[in-house]
N, CA, C and O atoms as CSV, one atom per row, in Angstrom:
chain,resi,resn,atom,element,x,y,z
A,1,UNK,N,N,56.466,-112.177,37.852
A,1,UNK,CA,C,55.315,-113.029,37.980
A,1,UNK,C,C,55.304,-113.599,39.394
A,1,UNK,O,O,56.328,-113.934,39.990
A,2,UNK,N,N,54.068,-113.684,39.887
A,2,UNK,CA,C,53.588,-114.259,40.971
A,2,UNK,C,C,53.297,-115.737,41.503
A,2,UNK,O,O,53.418,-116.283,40.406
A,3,UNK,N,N,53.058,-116.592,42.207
A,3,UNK,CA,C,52.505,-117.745,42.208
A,3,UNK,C,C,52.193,-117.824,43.709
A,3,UNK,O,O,52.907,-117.960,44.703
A,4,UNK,N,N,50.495,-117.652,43.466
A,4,UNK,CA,C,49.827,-118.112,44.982
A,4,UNK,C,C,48.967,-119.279,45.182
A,4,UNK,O,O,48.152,-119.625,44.327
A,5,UNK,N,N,49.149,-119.962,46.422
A,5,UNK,CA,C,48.466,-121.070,46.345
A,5,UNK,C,C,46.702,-121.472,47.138
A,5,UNK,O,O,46.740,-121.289,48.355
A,6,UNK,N,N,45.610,-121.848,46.735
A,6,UNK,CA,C,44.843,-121.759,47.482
A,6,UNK,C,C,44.612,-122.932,47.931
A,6,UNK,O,O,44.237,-123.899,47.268
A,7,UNK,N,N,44.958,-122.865,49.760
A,7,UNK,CA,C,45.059,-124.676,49.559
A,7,UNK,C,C,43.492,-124.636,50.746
A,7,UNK,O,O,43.135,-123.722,51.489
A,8,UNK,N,N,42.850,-125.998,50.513
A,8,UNK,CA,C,41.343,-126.196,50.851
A,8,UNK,C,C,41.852,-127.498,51.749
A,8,UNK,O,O,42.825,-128.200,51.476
A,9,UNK,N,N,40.826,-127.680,53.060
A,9,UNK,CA,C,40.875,-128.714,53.946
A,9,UNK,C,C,39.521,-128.655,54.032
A,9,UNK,O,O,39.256,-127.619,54.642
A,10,UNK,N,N,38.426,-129.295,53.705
A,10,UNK,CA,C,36.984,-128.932,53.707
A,10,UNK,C,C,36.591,-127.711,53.739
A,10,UNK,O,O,36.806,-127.230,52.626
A,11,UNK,N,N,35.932,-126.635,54.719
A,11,UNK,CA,C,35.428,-125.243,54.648
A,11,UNK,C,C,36.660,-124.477,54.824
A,11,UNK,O,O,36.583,-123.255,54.696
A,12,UNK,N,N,38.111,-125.173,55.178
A,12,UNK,CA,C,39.189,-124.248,55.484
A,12,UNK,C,C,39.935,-123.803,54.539
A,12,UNK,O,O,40.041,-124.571,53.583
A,13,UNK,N,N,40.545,-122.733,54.469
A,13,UNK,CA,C,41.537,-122.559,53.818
A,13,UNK,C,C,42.713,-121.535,54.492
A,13,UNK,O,O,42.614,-120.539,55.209
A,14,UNK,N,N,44.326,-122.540,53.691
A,14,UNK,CA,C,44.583,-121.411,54.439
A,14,UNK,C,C,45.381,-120.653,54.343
A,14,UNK,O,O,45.910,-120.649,53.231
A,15,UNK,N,N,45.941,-119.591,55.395
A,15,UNK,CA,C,46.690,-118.479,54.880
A,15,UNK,C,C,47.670,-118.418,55.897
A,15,UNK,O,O,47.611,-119.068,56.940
A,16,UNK,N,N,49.038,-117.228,55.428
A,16,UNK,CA,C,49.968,-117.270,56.131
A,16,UNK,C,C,50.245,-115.711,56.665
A,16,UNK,O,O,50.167,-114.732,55.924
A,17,UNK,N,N,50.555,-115.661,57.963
A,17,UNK,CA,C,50.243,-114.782,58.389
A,17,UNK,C,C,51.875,-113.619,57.962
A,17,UNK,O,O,53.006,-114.086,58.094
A,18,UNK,N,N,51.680,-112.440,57.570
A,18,UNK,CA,C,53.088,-111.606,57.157
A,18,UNK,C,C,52.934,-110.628,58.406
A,18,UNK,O,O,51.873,-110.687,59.029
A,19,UNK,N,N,53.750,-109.888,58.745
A,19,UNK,CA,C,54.200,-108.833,59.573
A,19,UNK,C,C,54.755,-107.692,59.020
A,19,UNK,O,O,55.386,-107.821,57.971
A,20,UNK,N,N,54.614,-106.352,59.640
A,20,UNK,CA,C,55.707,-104.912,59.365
A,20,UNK,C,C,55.561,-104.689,61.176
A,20,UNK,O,O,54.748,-104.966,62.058
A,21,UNK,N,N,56.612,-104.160,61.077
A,21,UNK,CA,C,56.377,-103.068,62.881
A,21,UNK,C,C,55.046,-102.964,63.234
A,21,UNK,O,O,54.804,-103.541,64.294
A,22,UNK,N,N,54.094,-102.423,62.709
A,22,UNK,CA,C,53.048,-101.692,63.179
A,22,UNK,C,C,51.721,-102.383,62.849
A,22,UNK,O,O,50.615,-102.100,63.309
A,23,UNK,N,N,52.087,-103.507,61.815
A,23,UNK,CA,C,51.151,-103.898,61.485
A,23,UNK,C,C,50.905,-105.415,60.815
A,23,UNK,O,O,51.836,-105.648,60.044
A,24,UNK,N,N,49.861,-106.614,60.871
A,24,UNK,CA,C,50.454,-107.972,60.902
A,24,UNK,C,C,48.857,-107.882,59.830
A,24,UNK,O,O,47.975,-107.023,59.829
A,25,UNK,N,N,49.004,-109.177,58.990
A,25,UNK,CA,C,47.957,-108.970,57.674
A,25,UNK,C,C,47.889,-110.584,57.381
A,25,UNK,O,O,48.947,-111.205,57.472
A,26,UNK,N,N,46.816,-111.213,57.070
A,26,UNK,CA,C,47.066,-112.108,56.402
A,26,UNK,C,C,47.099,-112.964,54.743
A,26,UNK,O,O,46.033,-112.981,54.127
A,27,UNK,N,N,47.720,-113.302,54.421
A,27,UNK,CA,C,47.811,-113.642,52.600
A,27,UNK,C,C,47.718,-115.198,52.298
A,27,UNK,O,O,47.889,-116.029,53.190
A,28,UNK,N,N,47.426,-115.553,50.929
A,28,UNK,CA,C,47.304,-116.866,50.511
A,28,UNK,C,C,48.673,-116.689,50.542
A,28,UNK,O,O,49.058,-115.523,50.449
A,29,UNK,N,N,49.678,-117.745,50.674
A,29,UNK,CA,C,50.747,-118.286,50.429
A,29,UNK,C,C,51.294,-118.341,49.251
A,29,UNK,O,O,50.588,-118.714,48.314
A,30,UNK,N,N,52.795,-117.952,49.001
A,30,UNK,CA,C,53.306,-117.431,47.771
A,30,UNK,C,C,53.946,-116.356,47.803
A,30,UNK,O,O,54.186,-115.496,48.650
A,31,UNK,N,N,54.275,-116.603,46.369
A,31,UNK,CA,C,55.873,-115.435,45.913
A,31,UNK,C,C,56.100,-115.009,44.678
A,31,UNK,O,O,55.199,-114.898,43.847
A,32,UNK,N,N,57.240,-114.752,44.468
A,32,UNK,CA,C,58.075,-114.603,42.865
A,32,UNK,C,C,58.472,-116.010,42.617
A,32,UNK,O,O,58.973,-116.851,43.363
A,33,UNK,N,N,58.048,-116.051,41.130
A,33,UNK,CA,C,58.686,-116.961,40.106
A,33,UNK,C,C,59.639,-116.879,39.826
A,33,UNK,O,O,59.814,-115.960,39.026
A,34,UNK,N,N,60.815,-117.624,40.181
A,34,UNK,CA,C,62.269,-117.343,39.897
A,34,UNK,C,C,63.054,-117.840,38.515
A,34,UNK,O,O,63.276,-119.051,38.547
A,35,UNK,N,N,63.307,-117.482,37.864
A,35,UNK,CA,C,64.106,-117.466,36.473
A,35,UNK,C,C,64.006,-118.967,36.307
A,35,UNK,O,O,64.049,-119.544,37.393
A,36,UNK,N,N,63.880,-119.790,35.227
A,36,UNK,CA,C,63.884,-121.149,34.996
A,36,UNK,C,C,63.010,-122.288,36.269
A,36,UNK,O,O,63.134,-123.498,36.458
A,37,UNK,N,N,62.202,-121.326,36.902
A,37,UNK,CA,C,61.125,-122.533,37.223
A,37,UNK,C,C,60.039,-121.728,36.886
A,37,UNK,O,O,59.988,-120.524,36.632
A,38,UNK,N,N,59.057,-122.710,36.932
A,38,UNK,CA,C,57.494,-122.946,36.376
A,38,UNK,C,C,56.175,-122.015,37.440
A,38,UNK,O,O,56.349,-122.377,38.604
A,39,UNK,N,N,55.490,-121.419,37.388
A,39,UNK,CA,C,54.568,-121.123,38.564
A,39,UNK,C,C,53.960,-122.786,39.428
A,39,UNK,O,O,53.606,-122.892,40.602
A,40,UNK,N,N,53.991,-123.409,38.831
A,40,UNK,CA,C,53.797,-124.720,39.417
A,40,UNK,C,C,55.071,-125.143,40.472
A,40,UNK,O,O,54.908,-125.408,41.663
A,41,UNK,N,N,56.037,-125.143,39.941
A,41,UNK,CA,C,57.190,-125.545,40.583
A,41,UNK,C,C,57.318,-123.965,41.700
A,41,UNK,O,O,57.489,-124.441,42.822
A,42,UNK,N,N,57.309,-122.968,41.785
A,42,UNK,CA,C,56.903,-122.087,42.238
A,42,UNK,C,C,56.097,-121.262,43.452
A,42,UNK,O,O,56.342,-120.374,44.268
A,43,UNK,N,N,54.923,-122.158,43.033
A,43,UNK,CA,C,53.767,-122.168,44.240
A,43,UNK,C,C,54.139,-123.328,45.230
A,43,UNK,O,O,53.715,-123.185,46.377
A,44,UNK,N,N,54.925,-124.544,44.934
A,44,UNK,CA,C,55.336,-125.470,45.863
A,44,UNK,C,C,56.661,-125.137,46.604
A,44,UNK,O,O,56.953,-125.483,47.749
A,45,UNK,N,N,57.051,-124.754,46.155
A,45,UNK,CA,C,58.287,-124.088,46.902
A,45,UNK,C,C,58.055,-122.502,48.016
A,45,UNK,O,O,58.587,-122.134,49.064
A,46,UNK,N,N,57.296,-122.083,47.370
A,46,UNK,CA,C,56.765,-120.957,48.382
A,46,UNK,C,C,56.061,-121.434,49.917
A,46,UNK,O,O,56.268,-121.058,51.071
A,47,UNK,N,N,54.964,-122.636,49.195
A,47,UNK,CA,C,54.065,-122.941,49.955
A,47,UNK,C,C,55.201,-123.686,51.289
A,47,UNK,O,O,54.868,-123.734,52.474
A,48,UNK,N,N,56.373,-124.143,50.817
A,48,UNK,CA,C,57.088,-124.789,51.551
A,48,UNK,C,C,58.223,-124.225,52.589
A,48,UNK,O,O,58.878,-124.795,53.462
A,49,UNK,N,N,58.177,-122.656,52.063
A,49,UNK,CA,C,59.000,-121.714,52.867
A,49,UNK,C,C,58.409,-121.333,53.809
A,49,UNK,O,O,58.954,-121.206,54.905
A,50,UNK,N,N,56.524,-120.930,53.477
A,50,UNK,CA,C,56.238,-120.244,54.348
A,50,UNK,C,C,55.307,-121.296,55.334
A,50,UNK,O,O,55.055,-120.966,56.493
A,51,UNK,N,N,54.894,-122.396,54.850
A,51,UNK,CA,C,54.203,-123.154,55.930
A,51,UNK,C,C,55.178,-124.402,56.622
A,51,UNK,O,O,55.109,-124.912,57.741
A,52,UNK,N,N,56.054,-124.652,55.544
A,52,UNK,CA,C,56.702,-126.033,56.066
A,52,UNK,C,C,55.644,-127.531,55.735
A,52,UNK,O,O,55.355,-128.585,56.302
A,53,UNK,N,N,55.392,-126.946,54.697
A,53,UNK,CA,C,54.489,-128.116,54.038
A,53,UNK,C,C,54.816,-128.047,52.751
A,53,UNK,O,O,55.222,-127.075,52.114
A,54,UNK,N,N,54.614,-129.144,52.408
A,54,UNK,CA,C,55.176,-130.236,50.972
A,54,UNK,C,C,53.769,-130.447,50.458
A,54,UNK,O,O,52.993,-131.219,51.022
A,55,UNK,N,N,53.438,-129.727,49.343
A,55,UNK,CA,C,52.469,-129.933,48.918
A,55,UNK,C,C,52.655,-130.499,47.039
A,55,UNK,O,O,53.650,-130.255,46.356
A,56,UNK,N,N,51.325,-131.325,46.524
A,56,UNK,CA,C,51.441,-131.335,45.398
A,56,UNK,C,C,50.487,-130.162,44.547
A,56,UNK,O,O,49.640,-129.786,45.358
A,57,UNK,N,N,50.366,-129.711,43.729
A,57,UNK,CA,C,49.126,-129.084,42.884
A,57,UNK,C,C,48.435,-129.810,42.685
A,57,UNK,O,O,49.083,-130.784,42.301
A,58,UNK,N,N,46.889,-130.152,42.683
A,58,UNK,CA,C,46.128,-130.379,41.635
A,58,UNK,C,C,45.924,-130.028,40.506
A,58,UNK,O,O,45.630,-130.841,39.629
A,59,UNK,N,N,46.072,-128.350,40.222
A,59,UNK,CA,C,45.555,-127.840,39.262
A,59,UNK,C,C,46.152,-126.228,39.386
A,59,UNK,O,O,46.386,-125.655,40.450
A,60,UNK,N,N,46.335,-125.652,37.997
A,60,UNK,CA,C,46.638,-124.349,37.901
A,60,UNK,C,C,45.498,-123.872,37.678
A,60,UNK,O,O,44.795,-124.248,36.741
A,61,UNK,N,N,45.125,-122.867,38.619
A,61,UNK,CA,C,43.564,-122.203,38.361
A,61,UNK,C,C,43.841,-121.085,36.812
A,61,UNK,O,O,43.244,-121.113,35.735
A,62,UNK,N,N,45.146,-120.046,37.352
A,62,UNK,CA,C,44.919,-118.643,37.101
A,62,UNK,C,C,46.509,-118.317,36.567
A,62,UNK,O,O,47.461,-118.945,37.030
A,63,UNK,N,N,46.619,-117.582,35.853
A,63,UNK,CA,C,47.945,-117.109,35.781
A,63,UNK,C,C,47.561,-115.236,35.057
A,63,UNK,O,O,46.789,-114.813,34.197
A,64,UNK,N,N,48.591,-114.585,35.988
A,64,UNK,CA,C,48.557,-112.910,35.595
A,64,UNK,C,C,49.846,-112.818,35.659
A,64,UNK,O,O,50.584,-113.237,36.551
A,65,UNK,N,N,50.170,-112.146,34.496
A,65,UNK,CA,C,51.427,-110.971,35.297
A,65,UNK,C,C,51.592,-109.523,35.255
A,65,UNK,O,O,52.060,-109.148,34.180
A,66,UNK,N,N,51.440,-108.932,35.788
A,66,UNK,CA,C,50.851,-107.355,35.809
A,66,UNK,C,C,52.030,-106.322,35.112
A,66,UNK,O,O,53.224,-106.126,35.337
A,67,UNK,N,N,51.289,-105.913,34.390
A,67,UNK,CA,C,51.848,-104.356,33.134
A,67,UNK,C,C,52.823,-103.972,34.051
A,67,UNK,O,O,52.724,-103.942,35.278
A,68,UNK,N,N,53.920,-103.638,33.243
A,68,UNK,CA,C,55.210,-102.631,34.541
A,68,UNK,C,C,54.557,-101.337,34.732
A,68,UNK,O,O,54.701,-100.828,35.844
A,69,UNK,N,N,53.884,-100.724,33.884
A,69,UNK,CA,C,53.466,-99.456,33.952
A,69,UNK,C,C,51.955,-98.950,34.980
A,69,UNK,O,O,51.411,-97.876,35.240
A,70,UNK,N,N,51.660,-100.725,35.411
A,70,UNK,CA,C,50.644,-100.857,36.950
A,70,UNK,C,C,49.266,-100.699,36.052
A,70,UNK,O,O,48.212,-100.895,36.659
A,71,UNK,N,N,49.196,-100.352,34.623
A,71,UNK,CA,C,47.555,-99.814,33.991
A,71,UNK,C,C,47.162,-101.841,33.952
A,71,UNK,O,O,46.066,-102.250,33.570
């Protein structure tokens, strides 16, 4: 399972930029859910690796976790 965060500053939102060699992309912020925490507890800890911001949730929009078999 996943946990991404969409965080809003009036019209902004924002994202964190990832890298490979050849090629740089940008994503909402977030990760894997690690064994005994929450996607809540989850999305704040991500959000905190990759921006260096301490954020609270307001709200859980969405939750998926995708088939192993990808259908």
């Amino acid at each position: 399972m996943r946990a991404q965060v969409v965080l809003l500053d009036g019209r902004r939102i924002l994202l964190a930029e990832h890298s490979r060699p050849d090629d740089a992309y940008w994503v909402l912020p977030g990760g894997a859910v690690e064994p005994g925490e929450t996607p809540e507890q989850a999305a704040m800890r991500e959000v905190l690796e990759e921006t260096g911001l301490r954020i609270l949730l307001q709200r859980l929009l969405f939750v998926d976790e995708p088939r192993v078999d990808g259908a």
